[in-house]
C-alpha positions in Angstrom: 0.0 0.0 0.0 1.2 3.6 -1.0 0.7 6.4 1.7 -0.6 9.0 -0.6 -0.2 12.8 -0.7 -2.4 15.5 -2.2 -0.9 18.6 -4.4 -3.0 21.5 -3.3 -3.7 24.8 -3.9 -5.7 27.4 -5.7 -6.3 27.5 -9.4 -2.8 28.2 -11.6 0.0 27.8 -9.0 1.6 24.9 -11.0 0.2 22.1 -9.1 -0.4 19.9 -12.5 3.0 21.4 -13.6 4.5 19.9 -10.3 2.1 16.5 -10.9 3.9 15.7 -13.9 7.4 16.6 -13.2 7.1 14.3 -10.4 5.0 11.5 -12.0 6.1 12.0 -15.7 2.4 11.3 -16.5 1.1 13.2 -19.0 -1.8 15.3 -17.6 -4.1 18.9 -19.4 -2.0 22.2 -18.2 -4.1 25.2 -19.1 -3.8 28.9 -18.2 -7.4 28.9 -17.0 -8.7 27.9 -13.4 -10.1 24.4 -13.3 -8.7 22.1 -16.0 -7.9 19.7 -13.5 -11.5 18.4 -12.5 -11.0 14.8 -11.7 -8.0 13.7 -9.6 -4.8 12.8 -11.6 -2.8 9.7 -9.3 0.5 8.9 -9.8 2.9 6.6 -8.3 6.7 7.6 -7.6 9.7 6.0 -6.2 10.9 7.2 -3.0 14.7 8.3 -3.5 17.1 5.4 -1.7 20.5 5.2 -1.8 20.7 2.5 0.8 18.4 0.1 -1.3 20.9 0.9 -4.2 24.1 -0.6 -1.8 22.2 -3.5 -0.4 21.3 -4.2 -4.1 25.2 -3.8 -4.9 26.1 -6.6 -2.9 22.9 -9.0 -3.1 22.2 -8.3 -6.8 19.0 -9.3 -7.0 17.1 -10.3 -9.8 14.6 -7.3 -9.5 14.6 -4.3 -7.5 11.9 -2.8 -6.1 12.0 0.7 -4.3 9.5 2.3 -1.8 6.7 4.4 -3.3 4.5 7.5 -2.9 1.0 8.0 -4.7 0.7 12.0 -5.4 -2.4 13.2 -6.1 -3.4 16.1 -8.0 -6.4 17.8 -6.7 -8.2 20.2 -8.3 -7.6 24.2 -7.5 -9.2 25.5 -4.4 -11.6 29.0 -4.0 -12.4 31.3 -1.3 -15.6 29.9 -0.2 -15.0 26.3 -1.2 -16.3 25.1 2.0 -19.9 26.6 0.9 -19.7 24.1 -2.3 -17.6 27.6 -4.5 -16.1 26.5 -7.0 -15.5 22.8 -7.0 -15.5 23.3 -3.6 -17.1 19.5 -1.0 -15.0 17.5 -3.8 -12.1 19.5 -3.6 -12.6 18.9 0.0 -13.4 15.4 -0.3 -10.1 14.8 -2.4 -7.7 15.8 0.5 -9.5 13.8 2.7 -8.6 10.7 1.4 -4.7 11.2 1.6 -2.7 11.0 4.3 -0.6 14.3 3.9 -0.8 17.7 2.0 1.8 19.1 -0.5 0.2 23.0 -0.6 1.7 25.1 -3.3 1.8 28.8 -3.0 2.7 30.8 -6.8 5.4 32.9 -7.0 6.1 33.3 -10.4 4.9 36.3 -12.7 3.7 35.0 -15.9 1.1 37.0 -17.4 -0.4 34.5 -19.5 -0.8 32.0 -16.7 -4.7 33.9 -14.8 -4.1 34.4 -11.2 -6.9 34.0 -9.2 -5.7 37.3 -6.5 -4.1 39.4 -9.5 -1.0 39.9 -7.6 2.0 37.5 -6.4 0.7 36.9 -2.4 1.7 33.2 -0.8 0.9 34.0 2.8 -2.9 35.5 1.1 -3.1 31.9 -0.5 -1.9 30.1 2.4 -4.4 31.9 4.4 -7.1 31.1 2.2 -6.6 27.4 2.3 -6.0 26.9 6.2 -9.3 28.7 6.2 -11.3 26.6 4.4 -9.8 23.5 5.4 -10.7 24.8 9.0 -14.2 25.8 8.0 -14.5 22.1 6.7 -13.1 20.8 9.7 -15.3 22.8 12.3 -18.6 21.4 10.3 -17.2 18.1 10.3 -16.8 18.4 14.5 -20.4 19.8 14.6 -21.5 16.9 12.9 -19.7 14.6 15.1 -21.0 16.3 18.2 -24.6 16.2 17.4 -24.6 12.3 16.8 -22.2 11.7 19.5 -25.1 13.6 22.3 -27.6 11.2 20.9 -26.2 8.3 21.3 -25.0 9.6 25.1 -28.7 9.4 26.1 -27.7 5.5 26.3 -25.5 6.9 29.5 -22.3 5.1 27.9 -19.1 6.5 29.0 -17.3 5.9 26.2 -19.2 8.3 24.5 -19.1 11.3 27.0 -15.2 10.4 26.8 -15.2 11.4 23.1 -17.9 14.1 23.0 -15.5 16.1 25.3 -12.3 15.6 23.2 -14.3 16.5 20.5 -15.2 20.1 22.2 -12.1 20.5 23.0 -10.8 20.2 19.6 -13.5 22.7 18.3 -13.2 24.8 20.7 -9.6 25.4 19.3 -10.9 25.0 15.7 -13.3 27.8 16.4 -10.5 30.3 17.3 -8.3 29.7 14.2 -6.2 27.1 15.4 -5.1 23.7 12.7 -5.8 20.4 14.3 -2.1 19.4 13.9 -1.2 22.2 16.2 -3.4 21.3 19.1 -1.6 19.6 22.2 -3.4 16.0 22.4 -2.2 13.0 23.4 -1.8 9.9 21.6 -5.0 8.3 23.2 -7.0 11.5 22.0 -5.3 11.7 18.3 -6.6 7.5 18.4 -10.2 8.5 19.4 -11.0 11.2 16.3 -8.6 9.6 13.7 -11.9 8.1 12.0 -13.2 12.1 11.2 -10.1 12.3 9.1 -9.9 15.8 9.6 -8.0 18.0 7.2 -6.2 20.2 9.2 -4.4 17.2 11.2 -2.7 16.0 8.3 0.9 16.5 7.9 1.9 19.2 5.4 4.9 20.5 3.1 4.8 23.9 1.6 6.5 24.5 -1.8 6.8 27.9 -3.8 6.4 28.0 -7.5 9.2 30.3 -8.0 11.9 31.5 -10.9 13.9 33.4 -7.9 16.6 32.5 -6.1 15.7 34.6 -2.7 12.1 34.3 -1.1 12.7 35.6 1.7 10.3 38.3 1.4 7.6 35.4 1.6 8.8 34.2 5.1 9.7 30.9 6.1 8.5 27.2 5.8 8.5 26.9 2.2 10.9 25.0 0.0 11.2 26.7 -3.2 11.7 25.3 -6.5 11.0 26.5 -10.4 8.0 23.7 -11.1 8.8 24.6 -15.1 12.3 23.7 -15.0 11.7 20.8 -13.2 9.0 19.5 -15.2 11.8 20.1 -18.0 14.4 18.4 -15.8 12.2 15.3 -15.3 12.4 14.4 -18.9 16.3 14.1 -19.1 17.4 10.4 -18.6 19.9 9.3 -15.9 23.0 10.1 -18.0 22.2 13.7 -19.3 21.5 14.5 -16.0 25.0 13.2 -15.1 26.2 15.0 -18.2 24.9 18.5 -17.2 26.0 17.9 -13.7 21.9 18.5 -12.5 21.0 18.3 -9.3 17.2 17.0 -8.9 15.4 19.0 -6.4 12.2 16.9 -6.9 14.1 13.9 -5.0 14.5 16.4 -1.7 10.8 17.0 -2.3 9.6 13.7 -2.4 11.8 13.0 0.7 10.3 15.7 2.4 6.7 14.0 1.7 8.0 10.7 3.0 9.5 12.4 6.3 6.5 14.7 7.3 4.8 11.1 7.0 6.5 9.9 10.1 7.1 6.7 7.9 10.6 4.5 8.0 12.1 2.1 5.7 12.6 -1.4 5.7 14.2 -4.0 3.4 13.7 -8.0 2.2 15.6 -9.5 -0.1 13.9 -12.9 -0.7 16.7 -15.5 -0.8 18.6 -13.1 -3.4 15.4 -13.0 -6.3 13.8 -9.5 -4.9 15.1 -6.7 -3.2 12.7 -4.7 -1.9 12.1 -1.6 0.3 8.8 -0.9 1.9 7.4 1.8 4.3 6.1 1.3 7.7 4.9 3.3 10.3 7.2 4.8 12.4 7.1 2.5 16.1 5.7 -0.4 14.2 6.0 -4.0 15.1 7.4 -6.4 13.0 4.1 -8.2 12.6 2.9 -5.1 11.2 5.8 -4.9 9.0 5.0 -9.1 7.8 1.3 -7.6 6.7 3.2 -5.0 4.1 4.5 -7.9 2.7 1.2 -10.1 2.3 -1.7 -10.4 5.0 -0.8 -14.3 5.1 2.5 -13.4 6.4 1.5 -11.0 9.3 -1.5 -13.9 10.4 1.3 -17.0 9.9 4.2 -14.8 11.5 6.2 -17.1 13.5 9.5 -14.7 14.4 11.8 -12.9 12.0 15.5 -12.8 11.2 17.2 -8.5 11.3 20.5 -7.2 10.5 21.1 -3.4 10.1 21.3 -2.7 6.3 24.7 -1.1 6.9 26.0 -3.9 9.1 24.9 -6.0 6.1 26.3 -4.1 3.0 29.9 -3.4 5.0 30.0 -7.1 5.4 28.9 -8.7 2.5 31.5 -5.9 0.6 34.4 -7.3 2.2 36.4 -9.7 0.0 35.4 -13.0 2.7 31.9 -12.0 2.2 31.6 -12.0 -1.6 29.3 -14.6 -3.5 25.6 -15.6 -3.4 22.8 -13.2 -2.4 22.2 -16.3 0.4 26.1 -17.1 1.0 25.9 -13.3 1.8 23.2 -14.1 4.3 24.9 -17.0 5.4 27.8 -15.3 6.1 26.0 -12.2 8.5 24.6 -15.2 10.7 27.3 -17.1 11.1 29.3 -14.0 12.3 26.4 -13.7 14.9 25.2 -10.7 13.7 21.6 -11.2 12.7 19.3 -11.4 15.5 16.1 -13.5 15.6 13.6 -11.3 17.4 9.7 -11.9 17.8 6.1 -10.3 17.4 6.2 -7.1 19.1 10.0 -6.4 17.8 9.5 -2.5 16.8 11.1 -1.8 13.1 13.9 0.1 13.0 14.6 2.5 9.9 16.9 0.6 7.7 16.5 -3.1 9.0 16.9 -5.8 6.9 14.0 -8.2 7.2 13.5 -12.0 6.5 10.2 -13.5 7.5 9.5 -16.9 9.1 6.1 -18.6 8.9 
């Protein structure tokens, strides 16, 4: 399963620019508010140099990297909360991802409409937070009117969760994101079902041809979408050639980290190696069920080496051969440990399951 992010914004920031730079999907890029009317999804490789040295030394047969699903969502208005614009389905969109990549325009281009008719990121920014709020507080006042019903039954439960609920919109009410709201972990548990926009993790980016933004304040990270949408359609070895840097990569990384997500590796007796994402303070149960549900229902224990303890040596001339002589070699140096059930993952563990 992909953990998915949503590109949003208002109409002609360069969200369906940014889509296809990062996807190389081919998707309509117009000058006009609202050619993107149905979500575009695309898949993308999270950026690993680890998996490309434990691939050095297992060389595997195929190599599969973690992944992302971006999804561009259509632009935003003022009022969008109301049903402006394309306004509950815009809204709708973001709630089915599990972070927000908000773009702010920065970029004068005459040809390209802007909604405000002047370059303003903080004015945009504003104008989503509010409307994501707006959304959020009607989605509490929703929650709190079936909740009291269902407290005439007297169940404590219930009251428990009405007033964390309150609480939440009481801070809602005065302008205040959901993300930024001191609850504990048992609190964040009991509304996680609302899926409430404004506690998804976000990144900001700038759509920007300038080097300094620092009239535009902090907490963006700013890159030129049309030169990387260029970029993105040099191969490997012209990007080598031109000595390019690819900013998209630190972007995608940035997606992966506000996630709070790790990595972990399997390389499947030497046929597959493959990294997948997990939770941050998972178990390695959970971690079998990213594999196939099979494995996390049939998990016996599992066998975990450090990735780097496993690339430095397998690399060493003694270690050298087969992807399982490799293995071999880790576990008869004692270095692999055989841990069970509620083992919690650590970022960059190499994993092999026993069922």
């Amino acid at each position: 399963m992909s953990f998915s992010v949503g590109i949003v914004g208002l109409p002609n920031v360069g969200k369906s620019t940014l889509f296809k730079a990062l996807t190389k999907k081919g998707v309509d890029i117009a000058s006009h508010p609202f050619t993107t009317i149905h979500p575009n999804v695309g898949i993308v490789s999270v950026p690993d140099q680890r998996l490309e040295k434990i691939s050095e030394v297992i060389k595997p047969e195929k190599v599969t990297p973690a992944s992302i699903e971006f999804v561009d969502i259509a632009g935003l208005v003022k009022g969008a909360h109301k049903g402006e614009g394309l306004g509950n389905q815009f809204l709708g969109h973001i709630r089915n991802c599990d972070a927000i990549l908000e773009v702010a325009r920065a970029f004068n281009n005459l040809e390209v409409e802007n909604v405000f008719g002047e370059i303003n990121p903080k004015k945009e920014i504003e104008v989503v937070k509010t409307e994501l709020l707006m959304k959020d507080l009607e989605t509490l006042e929703n929650a709190i009117k079936k909740l009291e019903k269902e407290a005439k039954s007297q169940n404590k439960i219930v009251f428990i969760k009405i007033n964390i609920i309150k609480k939440v919109q009481d801070a809602v009410s005065k302008g205040k994101m959901i993300s930024e709201i001191d609850l504990t972990e048992e609190e964040k548990s009991e509304i996680k079902e609302y899926q409430f926009l404004t506690a998804k993790p976000k990144v900001m980016v700038l759509n920007t041809d300038k080097q300094d933004i620092t009239q535009y304040g902090g907490g963006f990270i700013p890159l030129n979408f049309k030169l990387e949408e260029e970029i993105s359609e040099l191969n490997p070895t012209e990007l080598k050639e031109l000595e390019i840097s690819n900013e998209l990569d630190r972007l995608i990384l940035n997606c992966y980290n506000v996630l709070d997500l790790i990595t972990f590796y399997t390389i499947a007796g030497g046929k597959e190696t493959r990294a997948l994402t997990l939770k941050k303070g998972s178990s390695v149960k959970d971690a079998a069920g990213k594999l196939h549900s099979d494995f996390e229902e049939k998990f016996i224990k599992a066998e975990v080496i450090g990735w780097k303890a496993l690339v430095e040596t397998s690399s060493h001339p003694g270690g050298r051969g087969s992807p399982v002589a490799a293995w071999q070699r880790v576990k008869e140096l004692g270095m692999i440990k055989t841990v069970g059930k509620d083992y919690v993952v650590q970022d960059g563990d190499v994993i092999e399951f026993k069922i």
